[in-house]
C-alpha positions as CSV (number, residue, x, y, z in Angstrom):
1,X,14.0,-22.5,-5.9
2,X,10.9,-22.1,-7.8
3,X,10.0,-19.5,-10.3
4,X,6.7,-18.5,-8.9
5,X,5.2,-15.1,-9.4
6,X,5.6,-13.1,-6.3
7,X,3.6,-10.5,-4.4
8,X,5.0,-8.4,-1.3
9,X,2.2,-6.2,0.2
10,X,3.0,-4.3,3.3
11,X,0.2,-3.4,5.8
12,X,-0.8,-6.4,5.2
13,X,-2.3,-7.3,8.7
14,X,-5.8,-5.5,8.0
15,X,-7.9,-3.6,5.5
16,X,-6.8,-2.7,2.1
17,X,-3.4,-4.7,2.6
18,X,-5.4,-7.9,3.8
19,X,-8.2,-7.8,0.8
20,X,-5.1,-6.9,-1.5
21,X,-3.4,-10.5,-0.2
22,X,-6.6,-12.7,-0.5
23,X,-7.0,-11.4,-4.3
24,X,-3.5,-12.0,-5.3
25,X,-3.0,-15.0,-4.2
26,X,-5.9,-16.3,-5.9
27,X,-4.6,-15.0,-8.6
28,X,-1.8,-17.4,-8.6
29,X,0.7,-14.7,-6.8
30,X,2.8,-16.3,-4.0
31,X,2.2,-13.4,-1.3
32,X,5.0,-11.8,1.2
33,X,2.7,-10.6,3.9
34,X,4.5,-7.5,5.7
35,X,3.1,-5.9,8.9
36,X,3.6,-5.6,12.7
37,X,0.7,-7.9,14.1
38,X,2.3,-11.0,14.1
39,X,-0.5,-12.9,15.1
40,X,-3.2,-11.0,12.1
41,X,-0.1,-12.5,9.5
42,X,-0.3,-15.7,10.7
43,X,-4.2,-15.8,10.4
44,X,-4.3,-14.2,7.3
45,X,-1.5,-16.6,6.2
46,X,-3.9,-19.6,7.1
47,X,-6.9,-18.4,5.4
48,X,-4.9,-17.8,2.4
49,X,-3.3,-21.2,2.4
50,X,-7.3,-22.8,3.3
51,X,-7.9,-21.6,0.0
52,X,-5.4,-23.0,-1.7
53,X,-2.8,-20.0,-2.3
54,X,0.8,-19.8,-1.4
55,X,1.7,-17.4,1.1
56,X,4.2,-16.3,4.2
57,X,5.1,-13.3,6.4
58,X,7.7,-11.4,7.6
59,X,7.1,-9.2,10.5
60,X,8.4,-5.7,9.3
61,X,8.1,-2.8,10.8
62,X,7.7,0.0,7.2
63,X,10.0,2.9,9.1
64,X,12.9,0.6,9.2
65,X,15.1,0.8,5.8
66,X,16.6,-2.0,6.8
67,X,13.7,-4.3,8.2
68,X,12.1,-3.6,4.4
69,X,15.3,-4.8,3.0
70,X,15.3,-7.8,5.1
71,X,11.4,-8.2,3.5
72,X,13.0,-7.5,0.0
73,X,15.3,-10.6,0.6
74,X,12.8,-12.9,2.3
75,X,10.6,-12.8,-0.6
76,X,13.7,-13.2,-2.6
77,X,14.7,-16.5,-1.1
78,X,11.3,-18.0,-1.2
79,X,10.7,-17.6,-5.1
80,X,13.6,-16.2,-7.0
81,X,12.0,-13.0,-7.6
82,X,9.9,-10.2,-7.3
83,X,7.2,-9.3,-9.5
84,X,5.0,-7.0,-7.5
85,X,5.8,-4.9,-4.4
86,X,2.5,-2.6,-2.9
87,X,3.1,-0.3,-1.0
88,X,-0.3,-0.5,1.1
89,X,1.0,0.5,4.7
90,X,-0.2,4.0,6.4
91,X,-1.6,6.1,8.8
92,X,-4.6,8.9,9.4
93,X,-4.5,10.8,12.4
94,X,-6.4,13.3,11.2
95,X,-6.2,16.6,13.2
96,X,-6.5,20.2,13.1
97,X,-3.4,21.8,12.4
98,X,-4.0,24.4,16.1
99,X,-4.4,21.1,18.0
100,X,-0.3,20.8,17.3
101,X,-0.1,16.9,17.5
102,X,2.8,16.7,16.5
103,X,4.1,13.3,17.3
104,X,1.0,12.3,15.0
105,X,2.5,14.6,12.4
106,X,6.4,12.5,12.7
107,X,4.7,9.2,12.4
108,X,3.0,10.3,9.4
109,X,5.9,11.0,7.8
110,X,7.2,8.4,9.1
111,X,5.5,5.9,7.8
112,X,3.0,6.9,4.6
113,X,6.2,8.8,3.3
114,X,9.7,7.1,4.5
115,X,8.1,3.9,4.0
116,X,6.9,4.3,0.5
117,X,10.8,4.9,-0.1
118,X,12.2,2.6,2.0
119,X,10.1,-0.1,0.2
120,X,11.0,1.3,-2.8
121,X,14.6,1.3,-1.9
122,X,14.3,-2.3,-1.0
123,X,12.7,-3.9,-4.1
124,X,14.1,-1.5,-7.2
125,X,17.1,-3.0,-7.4
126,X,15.7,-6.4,-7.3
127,X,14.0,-5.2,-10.5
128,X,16.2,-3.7,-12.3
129,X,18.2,-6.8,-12.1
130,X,15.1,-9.0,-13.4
131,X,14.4,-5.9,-16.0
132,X,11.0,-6.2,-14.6
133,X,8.6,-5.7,-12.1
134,X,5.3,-3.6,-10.9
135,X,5.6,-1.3,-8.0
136,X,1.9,0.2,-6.6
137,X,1.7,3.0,-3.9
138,X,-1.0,3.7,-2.0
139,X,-1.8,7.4,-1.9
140,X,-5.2,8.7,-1.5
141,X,-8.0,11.1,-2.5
142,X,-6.5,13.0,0.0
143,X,-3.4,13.7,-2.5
144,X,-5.6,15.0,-4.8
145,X,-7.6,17.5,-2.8
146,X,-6.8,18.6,0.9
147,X,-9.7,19.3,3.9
148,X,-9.9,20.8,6.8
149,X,-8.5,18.2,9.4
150,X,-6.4,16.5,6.5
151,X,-3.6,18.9,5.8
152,X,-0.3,17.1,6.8
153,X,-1.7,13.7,5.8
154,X,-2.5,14.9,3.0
155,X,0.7,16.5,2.6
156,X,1.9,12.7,2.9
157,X,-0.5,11.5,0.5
158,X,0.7,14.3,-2.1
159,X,4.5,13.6,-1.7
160,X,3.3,9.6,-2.6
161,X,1.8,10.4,-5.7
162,X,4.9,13.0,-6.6
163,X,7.3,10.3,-5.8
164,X,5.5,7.7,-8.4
165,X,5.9,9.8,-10.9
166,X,9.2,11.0,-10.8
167,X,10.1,7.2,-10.0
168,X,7.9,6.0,-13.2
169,X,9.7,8.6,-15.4
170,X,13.1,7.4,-14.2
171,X,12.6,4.0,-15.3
172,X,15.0,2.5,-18.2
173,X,12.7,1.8,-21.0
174,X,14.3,-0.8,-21.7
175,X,12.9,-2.4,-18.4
176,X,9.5,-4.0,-18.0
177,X,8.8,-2.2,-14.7
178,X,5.4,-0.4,-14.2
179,X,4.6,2.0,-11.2
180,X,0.8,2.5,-10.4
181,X,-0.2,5.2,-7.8
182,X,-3.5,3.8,-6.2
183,X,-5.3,6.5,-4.6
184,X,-8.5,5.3,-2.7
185,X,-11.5,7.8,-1.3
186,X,-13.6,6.7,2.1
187,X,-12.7,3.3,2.2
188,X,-14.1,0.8,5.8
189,X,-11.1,-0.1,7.6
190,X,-9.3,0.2,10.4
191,X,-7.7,3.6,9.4
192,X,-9.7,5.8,11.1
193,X,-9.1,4.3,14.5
194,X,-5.8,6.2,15.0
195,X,-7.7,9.8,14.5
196,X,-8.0,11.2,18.3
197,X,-9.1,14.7,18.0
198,X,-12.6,15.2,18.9
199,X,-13.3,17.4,16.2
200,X,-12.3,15.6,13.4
201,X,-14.8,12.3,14.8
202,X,-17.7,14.7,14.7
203,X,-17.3,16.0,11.5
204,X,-17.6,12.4,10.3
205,X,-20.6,11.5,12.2
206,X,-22.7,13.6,9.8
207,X,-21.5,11.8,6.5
208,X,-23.6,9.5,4.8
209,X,-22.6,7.4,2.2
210,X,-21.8,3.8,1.0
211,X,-18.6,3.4,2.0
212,X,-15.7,1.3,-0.7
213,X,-15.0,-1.9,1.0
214,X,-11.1,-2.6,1.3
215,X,-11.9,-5.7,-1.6
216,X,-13.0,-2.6,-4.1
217,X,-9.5,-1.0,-4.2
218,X,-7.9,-4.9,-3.8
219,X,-9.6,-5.1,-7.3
220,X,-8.4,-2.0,-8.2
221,X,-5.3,-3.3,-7.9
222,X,-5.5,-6.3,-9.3
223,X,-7.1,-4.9,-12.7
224,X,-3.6,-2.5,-13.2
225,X,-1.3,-6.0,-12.0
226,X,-2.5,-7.7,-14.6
227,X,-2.4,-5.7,-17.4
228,X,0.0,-6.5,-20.4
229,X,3.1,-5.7,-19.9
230,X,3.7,-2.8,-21.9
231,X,0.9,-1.6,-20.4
232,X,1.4,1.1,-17.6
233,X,-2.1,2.0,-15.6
234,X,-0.4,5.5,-14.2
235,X,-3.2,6.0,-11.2
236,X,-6.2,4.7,-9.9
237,X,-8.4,7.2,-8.2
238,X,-11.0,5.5,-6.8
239,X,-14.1,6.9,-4.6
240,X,-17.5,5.9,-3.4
241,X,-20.0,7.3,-6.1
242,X,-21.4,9.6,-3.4
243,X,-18.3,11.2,-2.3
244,X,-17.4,14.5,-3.6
């Protein structure tokens, strides 16, 4: 068993998660892709490898406590350790709150909150046991400021960035284990394709900006990873210059 830096990223299939991937694994990290598209793992698994990087995936499905522990462990077995867990994976079915779509609502909570604890659950341990380790959670612009059409993911988004920090504050000092709260603005991925009410779509049809491109916040990320290690980057809010 080798003693290779390691990377899990969840949601890793597309997007922010996939970018994320690419960049670490350049960067030397051996990645754990995490998602439900088997086939978009495998790819991404290729590409990675084309390039010279080390990678695999386990097909994990965030809402499951024990699926994510079953990650946890896979990535365990492969390298001996783990040095870096993002938790990238979530949803944005944006609605109105009169429109009452609530099964949206569940899987929101379902999966941009439970699974930002499950993964949590899954890989703290692990790190306490190494004494160290760097945990990032995606949140969003949206936990910082809430909009008409974004109120429970928001709420989602807020409870991420709450979580970090009581998790970061919890942390033995005597551990080198960092916790980074990423919070990206109007990024181009495939996040908006699960947004079905009407309203919300034409409210975006009359925005123009440049919009980040999933690489922008993969660097993001990368920047707080490899900082020194008694270095802590707390957030990363991170917008296009022409969004309020």
């Amino acid at each position: 068993m080798t003693e290779k830096k390691t990377a899990i990223i969840t949601g890793a299939s597309s997007g922010i998660g996939q970018a994320t991937a690419k960049e670490l694994a350049e960067k030397g990290y051996h990645v754990m892709l995490a998602a439900r598209r088997e086939e978009r793992l495998a790819e991404l698994k290729k590409e990675i490898e084309a390039e010279g990087g080390n990678a695999d995936y386990k097909v994990t499905d965030v809402t499951s406590a024990e699926e994510m522990k079953q990650l946890a462990q896979a990535a365990l077995d492969k390298t001996g350790r783990i040095d870096v867990f993002v938790n990238n994976a979530g949803l944005m079915p944006l609605s109105f709150m009169n429109k009452l779509k609530i099964d949206e609502w569940d899987k929101m909570v379902d999966v941009n909150i439970k699974g930002v604890l499950y993964g949590i659950a899954a890989v703290l341990p692990i790190m306490e046991r190494q004494k160290s380790g760097h945990i990032l959670n995606v949140s969003s612009v949206a936990g910082h400021q809430v909009s008409k059409g974004s109120a429970v993911y928001s709420g989602t988004k807020y409870a991420v960035r709450a979580i970090s920090d009581g998790l970061r504050q919890e942390i033995d000092p005597s551990h080198e284990i960092r916790v980074t709260i990423v919070s990206p603005g109007a990024v181009e991925t495939e996040l908006t394709h699960t947004i079905t009410d009407e309203d919300v779509l034409d409210s975006f049809k009359s925005m123009s900006m440049e919009m980040l491109q999933a690489k922008d916040i993969a660097n993001a990320i990368a920047y707080a990873v490899e900082q020194p290690a008694h270095v802590d980057v707390n957030e990363i809010l991170i917008r296009p210059r022409q969004q309020p």
